[in-house]
N, C-alpha and C positions, 0 to 999 in steps of 0.2 A: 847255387843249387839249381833243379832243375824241378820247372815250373807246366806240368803237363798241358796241354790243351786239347778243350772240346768243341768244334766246332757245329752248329746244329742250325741245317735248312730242313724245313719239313717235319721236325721230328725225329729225323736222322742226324747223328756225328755224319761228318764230311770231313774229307780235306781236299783243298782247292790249290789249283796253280796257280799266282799269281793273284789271287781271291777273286777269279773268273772260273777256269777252267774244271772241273769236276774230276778230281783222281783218285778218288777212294769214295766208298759208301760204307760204311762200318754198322751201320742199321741204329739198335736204339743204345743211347749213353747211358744207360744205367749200368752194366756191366762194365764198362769201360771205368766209369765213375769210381765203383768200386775197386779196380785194379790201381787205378793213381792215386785214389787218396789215400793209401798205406807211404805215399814220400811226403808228405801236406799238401796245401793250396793247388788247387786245380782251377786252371783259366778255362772258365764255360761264355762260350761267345755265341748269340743269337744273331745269326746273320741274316736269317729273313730280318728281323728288328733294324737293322745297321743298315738295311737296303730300304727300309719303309716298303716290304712286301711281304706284311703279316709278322706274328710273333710266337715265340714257344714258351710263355711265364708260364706257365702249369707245371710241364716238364723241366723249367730249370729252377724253379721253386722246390719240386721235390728234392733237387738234385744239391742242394744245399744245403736241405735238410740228413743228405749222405754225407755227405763231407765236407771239410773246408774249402768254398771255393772264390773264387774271383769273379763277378760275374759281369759281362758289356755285350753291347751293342742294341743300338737303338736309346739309349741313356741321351736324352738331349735339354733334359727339363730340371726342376730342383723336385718334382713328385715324384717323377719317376726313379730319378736316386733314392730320395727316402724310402719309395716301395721295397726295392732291390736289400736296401742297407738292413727294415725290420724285418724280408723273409729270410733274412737270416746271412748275408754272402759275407764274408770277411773284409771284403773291401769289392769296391764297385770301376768300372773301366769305362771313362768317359773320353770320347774321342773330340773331333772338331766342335765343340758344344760347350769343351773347357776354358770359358772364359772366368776373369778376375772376381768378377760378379757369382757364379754358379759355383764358384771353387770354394769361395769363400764363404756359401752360406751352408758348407758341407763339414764334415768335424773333418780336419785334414790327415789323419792316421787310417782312414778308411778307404781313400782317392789316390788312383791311377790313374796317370793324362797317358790316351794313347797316342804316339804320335809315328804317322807311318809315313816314310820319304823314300824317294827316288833320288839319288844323285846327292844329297843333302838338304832337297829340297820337301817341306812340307806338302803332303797332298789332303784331298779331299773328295767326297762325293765318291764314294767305296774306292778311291786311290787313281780316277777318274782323273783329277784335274789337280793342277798345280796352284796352290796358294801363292806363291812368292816369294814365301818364308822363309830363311834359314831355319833349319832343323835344331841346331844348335842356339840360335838365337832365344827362337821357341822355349826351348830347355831351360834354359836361365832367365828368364821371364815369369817362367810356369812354378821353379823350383821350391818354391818358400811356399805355396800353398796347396802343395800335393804331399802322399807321401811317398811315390817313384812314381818312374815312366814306363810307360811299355812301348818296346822302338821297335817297328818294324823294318826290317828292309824290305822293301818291297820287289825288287827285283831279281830277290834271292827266293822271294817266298813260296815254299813247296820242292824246290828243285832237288834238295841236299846235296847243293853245290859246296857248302860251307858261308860259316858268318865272315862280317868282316869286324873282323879283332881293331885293327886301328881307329876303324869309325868310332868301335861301340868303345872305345878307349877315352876320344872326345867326348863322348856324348856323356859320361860315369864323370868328365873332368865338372863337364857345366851344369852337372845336374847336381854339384855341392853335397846336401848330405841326403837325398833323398835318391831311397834304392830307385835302380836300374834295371830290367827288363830286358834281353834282347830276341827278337824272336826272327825268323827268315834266313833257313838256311842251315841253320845247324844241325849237323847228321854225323858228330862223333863226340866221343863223351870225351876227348882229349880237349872239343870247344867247349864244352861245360865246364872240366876242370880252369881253363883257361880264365874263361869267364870269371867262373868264382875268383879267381886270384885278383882278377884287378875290380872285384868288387861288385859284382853282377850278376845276376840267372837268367838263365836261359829259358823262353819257352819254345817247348819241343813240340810238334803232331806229327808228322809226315814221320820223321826217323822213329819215332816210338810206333807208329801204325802196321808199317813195315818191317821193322823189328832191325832197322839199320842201329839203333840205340837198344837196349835194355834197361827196363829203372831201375835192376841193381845195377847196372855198371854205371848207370849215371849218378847215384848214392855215394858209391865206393869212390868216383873221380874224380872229387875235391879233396878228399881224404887224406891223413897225413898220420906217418906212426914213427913213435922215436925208437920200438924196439926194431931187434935184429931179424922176428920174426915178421915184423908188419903187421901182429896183427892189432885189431882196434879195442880197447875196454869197451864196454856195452853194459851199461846200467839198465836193467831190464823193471818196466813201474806199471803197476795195474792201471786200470780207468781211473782211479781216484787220484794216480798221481806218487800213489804207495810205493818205494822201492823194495823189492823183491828181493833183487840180487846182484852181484855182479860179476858176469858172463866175460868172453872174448869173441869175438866175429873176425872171419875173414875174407876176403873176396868169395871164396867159394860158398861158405856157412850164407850170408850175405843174399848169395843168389838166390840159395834153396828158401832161405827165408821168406821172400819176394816171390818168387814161384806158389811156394805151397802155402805163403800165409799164415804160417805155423813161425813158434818159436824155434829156432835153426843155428846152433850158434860151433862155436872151433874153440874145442878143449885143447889145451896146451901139451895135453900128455898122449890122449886117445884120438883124437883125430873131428870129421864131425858130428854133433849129436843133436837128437831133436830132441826138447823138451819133452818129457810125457811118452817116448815111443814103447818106454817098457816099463811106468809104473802107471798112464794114464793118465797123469797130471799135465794133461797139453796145456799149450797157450796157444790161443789165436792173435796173429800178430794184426796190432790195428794201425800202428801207426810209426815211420822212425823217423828221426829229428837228428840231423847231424848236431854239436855245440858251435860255439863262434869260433871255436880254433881251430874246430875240423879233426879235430884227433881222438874222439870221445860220439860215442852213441847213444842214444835211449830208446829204445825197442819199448813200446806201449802194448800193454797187450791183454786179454780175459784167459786169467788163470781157471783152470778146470783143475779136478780133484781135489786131493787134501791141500797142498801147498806148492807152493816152490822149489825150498829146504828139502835135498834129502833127507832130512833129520825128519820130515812129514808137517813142517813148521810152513805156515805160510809165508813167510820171508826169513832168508839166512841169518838175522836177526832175530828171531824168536815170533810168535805172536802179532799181529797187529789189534790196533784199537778200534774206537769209534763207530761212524757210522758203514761203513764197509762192513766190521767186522759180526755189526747188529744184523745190516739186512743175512748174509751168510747163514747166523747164526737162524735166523728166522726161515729159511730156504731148509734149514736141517731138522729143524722141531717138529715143520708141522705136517710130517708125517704121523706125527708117534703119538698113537692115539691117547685122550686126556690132558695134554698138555696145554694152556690157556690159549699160545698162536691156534692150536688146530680146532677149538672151542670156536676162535674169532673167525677161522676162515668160514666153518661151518655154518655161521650162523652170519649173514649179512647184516642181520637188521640189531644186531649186537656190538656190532663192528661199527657201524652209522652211530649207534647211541654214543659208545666209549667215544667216536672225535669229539660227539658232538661237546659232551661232556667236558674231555680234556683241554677244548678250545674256549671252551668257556670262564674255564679256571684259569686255564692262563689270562685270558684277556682281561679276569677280574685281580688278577693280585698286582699289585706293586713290589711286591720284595723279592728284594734279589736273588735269595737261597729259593724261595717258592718259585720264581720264575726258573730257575734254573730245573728243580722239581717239575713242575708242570708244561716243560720245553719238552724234559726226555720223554716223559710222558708222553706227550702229545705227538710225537717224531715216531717211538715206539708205532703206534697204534698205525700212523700213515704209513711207516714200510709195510705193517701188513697188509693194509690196504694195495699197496701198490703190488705185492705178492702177487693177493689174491687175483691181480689184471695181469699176471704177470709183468708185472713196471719192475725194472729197475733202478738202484739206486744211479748208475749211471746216464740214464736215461731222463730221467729228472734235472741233473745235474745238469746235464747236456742241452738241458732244455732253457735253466735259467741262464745259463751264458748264451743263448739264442737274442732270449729278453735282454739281457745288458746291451745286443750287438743294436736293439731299435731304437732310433732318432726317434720316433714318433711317442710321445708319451700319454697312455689312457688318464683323463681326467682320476683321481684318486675321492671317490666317492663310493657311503656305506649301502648296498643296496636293502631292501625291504626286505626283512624275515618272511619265509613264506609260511 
């Protein structure tokens, strides 16, 4: 699939000739950020960092906290990985600095070895100087304690000359089972599809800057459909993961999706239709996830209005449960004046007492029907709270998959009642 990238000197995305030459200035990555991480992982590279001429961790901290990303340069330490891994990146891109030693005191499912060559051969010192290395040597050396590479060709890089398929073909052989990466050069989604078949992604800048690529077409370009019409199922699932429904997408539906951000999908009978254009039940599309087989979609998205279901259901399935359904239902009450939410909103220091209360009970009972009593309880009272901040429930969520992503563990100590 196809792995975007952001390039940043100054505070500026850039894309570079040959990671010298200056060819675009795209100003600040946050709007960029936002357009790529509707396909996942987005490679954010600090190249002041990589050159040891100053750094941008503010802004690409924020930029993690948008979305899934990948984040290198300047990575040469075991601190400076741990920094990167708890502000939250999905995985970290450690260049000449990937020794046995620093690989290995890193969890290996979160680790990228970049390795950028000339000819086959490894370089170094921003692509400056030649190591001596085999590239591929390299690769199979590195393998077992990363979890991919990210390969540059370096003398493709910027041009949109096109990749080289044969290289990155070796390089997918030696690198065993850990994904592959190719980046320099690629400027048609015919090399992405390509890519993907023999087991690898692509990162794009230049063709996506330019608009030589599109990210729906680079989406649609591994894709694979058994029917007559082409087109793809599309399981469509809220932020919690909820499934909704299930849609059809076509290269066109696809695009518009991509474009407008919106749920945008191809009826089999009517032609295409946006979610929400005429009852108001939009969705905003956040996220799509091709499956392993490439023939199947998931469109991630924040359902607006009643539901889904024409039937006015919020999934074609009837009803949903749980806590999605709690916070919703707490979004809807507390308007209406009387009712216990719009008591708690109104009244803060009511709101403070019921946690503090409900946290108390829980922490005192041992049995297990009480604990379960005193959980909803206590769950209850915090979506209000988080209401009244406007927090939502996915927002939280989002937050403790942040926490699971940090190596760095805070001592677990009770602090003093105030």
């Amino acid at each position: 699939m196809i792995i975007p990238s952001i390039d940043i000197v100054g505070g500026h995305a850039v894309q570079l000739i040959g990671g010298e030459a200056l060819a675009l200035d795209a100003g600040d990555p946050t709007p960029l950020m936002e357009r790529f991480s509707v396909v996942g992982e987005v490679a954010v590279i600090d190249i002041d960092a990589a050159r040891g001429e100053g750094e941008n961790r503010e802004l690409i901290a924020r930029l993690c906290r948008q979305g899934k990303t990948r984040v290198g340069g300047g990575i040469r330490d075991l601190a400076t990985a741990r920094t990167w891994l708890d502000l939250g990146a999905e995985k970290i891109i450690i260049g000449t600095a990937a020794t046995p030693e620093l690989l290995g005191s890193l969890p290996r499912d979160r680790v990228i070895v970049a390795l950028d060559s000339r000819d086959d051969a490894v370089l170094s010192h921003g692509w400056r100087r030649s190591t001596g290395e085999s590239l591929l040597d390299r690769v199979a050396a590195l393998n077992h304690l990363c979890a991919g590479f990210l390969i540059t060709f370096v003398e493709r890089e910027g041009r949109l000359e096109g990749t080289d398929l044969d290289r990155a073909k070796k390089v997918i052989d030696a690198a065993g089972g850990a994904r592959v990466t190719i980046a320099g050069g690629v400027s048609t989604v015919d090399e992405v599809a390509a890519l993907d078949r023999l087991g690898a992604d692509a990162q794009v800048g230049m063709a996506l800057y330019t608009g030589a690529i599109s990210l729906a077409e680079a989406v649609a370009a591994p894709l694979v459909s058994e029917r007559a019409d082409g087109l793809w199922p599309t399981v469509v699932v809220d932020e919690g993961g909820v499934a909704l429904g299930l849609v059809w997408s076509s290269p066109e539906s696809l695009r518009q999706a991509v474009e407008t951000r919106r749920g945008v999908y191809q009826s089999r009978s009517r032609g295409i239709w946006a979610k929400g254009a005429t009852s108001g039940a939009i969705q905003e599309l956040l996220r799509i996830d091709a499956d392993c087989d490439r023939d199947t979609l998931r469109f991630t998205v924040r359902q607006h209005g009643p539901g889904f279901c024409h039937t006015g259901d919020r999934t074609c399935w009837g009803a949903d449960h749980g806590l999605g359904r709690l916070q919703r239902r707490i979004l809807t009450v507390q308007g209406e004046p009387g009712s216990n939410t719009r008591k708690l909103l109104d009244d803060p220091m009511l709101l403070a007492a019921k946690i503090r209360e409900e946290a108390g009970e829980l922490a005192a009972t041992g049995e297990r029907e009480q604990v379960v009593a005193e959980a909803a309880d206590l769950l209850y009272f915090l979506l209000v709270k988080a209401a009244a901040s406007g927090v939502g429930l996915a927002e939280i969520e989002n937050e403790l998959d942040r926490r699971e992503r940090r190596v760095t563990r805070r001592a677990m100590t009770a602090k003093e009642p105030h």
